[in-house]
N, C-alpha and C positions, 0 to 999 in steps of 0.2 A: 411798385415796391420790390426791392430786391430782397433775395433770398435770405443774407446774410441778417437784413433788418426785420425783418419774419421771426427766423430765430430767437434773435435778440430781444423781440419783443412779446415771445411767447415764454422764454427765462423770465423778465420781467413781471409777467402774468399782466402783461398788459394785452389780454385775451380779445379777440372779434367772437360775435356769437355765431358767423356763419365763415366761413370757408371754403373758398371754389380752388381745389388746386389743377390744374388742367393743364395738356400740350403734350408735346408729340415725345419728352426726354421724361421716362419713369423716374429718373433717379434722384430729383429733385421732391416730385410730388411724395417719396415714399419717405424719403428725408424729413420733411413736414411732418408728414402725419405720424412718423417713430417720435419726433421731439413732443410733438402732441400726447403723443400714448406716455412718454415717460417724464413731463411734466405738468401736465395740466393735476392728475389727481396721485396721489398717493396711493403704495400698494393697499394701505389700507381701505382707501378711498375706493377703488376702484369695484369692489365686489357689488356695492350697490350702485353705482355713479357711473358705469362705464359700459356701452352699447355699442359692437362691433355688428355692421349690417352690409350685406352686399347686394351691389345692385341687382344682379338675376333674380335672388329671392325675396326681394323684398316692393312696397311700392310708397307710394306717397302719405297715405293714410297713416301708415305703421311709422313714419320717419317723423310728421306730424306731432302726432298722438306722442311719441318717446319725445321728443322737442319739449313738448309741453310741461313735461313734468320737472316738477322742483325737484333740485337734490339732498340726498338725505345723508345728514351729517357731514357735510361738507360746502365749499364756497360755490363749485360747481358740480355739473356734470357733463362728460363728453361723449358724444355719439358720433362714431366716426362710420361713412357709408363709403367702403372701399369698391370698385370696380364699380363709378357710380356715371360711367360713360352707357352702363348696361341698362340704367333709367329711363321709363317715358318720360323723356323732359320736355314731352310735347304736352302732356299731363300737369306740369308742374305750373301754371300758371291758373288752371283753374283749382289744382288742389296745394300747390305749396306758397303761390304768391302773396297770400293772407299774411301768415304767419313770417314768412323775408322781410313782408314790410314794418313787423314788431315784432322781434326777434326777443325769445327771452335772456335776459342779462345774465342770468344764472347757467346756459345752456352755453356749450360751444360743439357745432353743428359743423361737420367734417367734410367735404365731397371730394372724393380721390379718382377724379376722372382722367385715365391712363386714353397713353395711346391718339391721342387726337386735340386738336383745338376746341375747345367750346364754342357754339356760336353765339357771335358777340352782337348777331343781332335781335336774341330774343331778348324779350321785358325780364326775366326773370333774370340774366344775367344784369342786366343796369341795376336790378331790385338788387343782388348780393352784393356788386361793384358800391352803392351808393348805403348799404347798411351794413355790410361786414368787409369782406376783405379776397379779394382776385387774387391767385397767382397764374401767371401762366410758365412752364417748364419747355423751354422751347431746345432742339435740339443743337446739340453744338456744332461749328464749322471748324471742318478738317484744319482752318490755319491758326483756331484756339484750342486746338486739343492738348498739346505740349505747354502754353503755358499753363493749362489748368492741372495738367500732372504734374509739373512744377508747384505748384500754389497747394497741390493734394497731399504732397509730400512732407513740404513744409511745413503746414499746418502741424504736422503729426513730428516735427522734432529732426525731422532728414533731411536730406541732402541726395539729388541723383544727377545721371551724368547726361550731359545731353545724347551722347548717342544713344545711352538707354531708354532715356525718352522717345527718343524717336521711333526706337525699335517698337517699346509698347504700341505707341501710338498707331502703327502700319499695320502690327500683327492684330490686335484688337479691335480695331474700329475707334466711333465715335457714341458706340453705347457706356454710356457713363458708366452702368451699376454694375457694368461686366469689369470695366477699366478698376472701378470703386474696390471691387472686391478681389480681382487680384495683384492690385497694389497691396493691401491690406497683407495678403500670402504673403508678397516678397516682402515688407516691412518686417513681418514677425520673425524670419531667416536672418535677416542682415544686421548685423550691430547697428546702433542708435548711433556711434561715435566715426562710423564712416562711411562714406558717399556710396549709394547702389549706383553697380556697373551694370556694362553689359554683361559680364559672367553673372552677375546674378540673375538676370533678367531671362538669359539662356535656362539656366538651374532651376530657377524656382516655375517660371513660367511655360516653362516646353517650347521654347521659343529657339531653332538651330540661329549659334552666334555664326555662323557661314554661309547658310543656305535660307537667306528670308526675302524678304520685300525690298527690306529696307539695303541688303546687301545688293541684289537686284538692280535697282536704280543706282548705286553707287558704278554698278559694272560697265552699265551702259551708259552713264556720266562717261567715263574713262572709254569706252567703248572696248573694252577688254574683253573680247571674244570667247577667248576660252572659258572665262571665270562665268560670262551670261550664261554658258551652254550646260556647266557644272551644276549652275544654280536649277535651271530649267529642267535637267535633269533628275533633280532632287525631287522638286514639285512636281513631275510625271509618276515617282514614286513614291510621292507623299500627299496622293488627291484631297483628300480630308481635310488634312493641316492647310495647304494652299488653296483653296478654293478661288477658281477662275473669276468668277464676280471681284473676288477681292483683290486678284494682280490687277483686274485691268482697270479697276476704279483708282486705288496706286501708280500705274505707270500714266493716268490720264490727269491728276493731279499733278505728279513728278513733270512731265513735259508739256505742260502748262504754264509750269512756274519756271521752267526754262525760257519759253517764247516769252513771259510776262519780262522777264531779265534783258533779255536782249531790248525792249522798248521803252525801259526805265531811264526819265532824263536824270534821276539821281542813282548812280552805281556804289555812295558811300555803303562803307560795313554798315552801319546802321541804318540808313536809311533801307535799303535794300532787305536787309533782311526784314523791317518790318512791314514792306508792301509783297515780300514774297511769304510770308505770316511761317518763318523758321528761325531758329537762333542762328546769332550771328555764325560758332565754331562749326555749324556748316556752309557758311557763303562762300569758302575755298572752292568748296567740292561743284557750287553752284555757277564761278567763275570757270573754271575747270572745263565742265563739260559747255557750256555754253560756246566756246571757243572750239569746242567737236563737234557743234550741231551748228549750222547756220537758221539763220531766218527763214528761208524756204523751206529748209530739209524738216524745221519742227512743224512746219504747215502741214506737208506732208504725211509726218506722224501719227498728227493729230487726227487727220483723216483716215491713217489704218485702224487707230484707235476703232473707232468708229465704226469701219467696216468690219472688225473682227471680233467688237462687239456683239454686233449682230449675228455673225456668224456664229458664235457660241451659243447665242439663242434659238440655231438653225435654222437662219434667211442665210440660204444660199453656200450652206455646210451640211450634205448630205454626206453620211457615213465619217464625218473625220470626227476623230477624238479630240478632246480639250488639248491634249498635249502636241500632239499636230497642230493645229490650230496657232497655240504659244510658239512653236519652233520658225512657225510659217513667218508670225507675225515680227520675229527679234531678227529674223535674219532682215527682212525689210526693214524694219527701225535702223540694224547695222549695216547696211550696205544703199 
């Protein structure tokens, strides 16, 4: 069951009595459990009916015992067990598999297990799969992150520009509740009646419209020497903001998807861009440098990739700085 149908049927109060929300992406699971807290009971409802328990301090007996009881003056009650990855849930089949298997109707029973997959091979998971209700929140891949800030935006009444998309996408990552929450900043800045750019995206996010990731890969598309060394430049005085991990997971993506282009039997705009998973109004840029990089030269790339990854993690980089390291390795990519 998808996310969107959880919702949908938690508005409804077409309620499950147990709840396993689990997987490796918080932003989902925490999603859940706010629509939980703000629909299941009323504020009035809640002072008696409503049991916030976390897994550190608590255990089976108590989660149990609070299950058990009817709720008062109300249709239900909801006991939500946040960080409940922190559970013996090695424990749970001698002391919670009783009650999974007759769940009270009146009860809706919350598990907010962050950070990890549940395993789907204990009994106690098929026990909540087959009486209540799984989700799992799995992390997103770098080539849906842009429609999903696409589809985030909208949702909310906007309109953004693809390069700005893209920008987020590079300088944030693929944690959603970071992505979540500062889209939310830049939506509140920018009128409702027209499209967020990149100047907003610069402004509101701290994000330089000249010196990022996403300009980076554009440079060495073009193989525009000067502009890579400006940029690289920036990023030796700006360690913090550019954190090495995050160029070289970016420029190992970006010529990736260069080698993937060159081996594609369909080069249409559309097609193309949706096996290289980018909007079409950047396949120019994509066409561009491909036609700079041969088939060999990105083999080769990929393999500095590689070595200077490691290198960063100090296999066989004794005394060199991050930013030595980046100079070392674009001057090889450009030449």
């Amino acid at each position: 069951m998808n996310v969107a149908t959880v919702l949908s049927d938690i508005s409804k109060r077409k309620l499950k009595p147990i709840y396993l929300l689990h997987g490796e992406e918080s932003y989902y699971i925490d999603l859940v459990s706010h629509y939980l807290e703000g629909k299941v009971l009323s504020d009035a409802e809640k002072g008696f009916n409503q049991t916030v328990l976390y897994g550190k301090d608590t255990d089976w007996i108590t989660i149990v015992n609070a299950a058990k009881r009817y709720p008062m003056m109300s249709d239900y009650q909801l006991i939500l067990v946040k960080e409940a990855q922190h559970l013996k849930w090695d424990k749970a089949a001698e002391l919670f598999e009783s009650y999974a298997n007759n769940p009270l109707s009146t009860t809706v029973l919350a598990f907010a297990y962050k950070y990890g997959k549940f395993d789907k091979r204990k009994k106690i998971y098929k026990t909540i799969e087959k009486n209540g209700l799984v989700l799992e929140s799995a992390k997103i891949y770098d080539n849906k992150l842009a429609p999903w800030i696409d589809e985030y935006v909208k949702e909310r009444g906007m309109t953004i520009h693809p390069q700005a998309t893209a920008m987020i996408g590079e300088y944030l990552g693929t944690e959603l509740s970071k992505v979540a929450n500062e889209l939310d900043k830049l939506m509140l800045n920018v009128p409702k009646d027209r499209e967020i750019n990149v100047n907003d995206v610069q402004h509101n996010i701290g994000i330089s419209k000249d010196f990022n990731v996403f300009e980076l890969n554009t440079a060495l598309g073009k193989r525009d020497v000067f502009k890579v060394n400006q940029i690289i430049d920036y990023f030796a005085a700006n360690p913090k903001s550019n954190p090495l991990p995050v160029l070289m997971g970016s420029l190992y993506a970006y010529f990736s998807k260069l080698l993937k282009y060159h081996f594609l039997p369909d080069k249409s705009q559309q097609a193309a861009a949706r096996e290289l998973g980018v909007h079409p109004f950047f396949l120019k840029d994509y066409e561009m440098a491909v036609r700079n990089y041969s088939r060999g030269k990105l083999f080769h790339i990929i393999g500095y990739l590689k070595e200077y990854d490691l290198k960063s993690k100090g296999v066989d980089a004794i005394n060199l700085e991050p930013e030595d390291l980046m100079k070392e390795l674009m001057f090889k990519i450009l030449h």
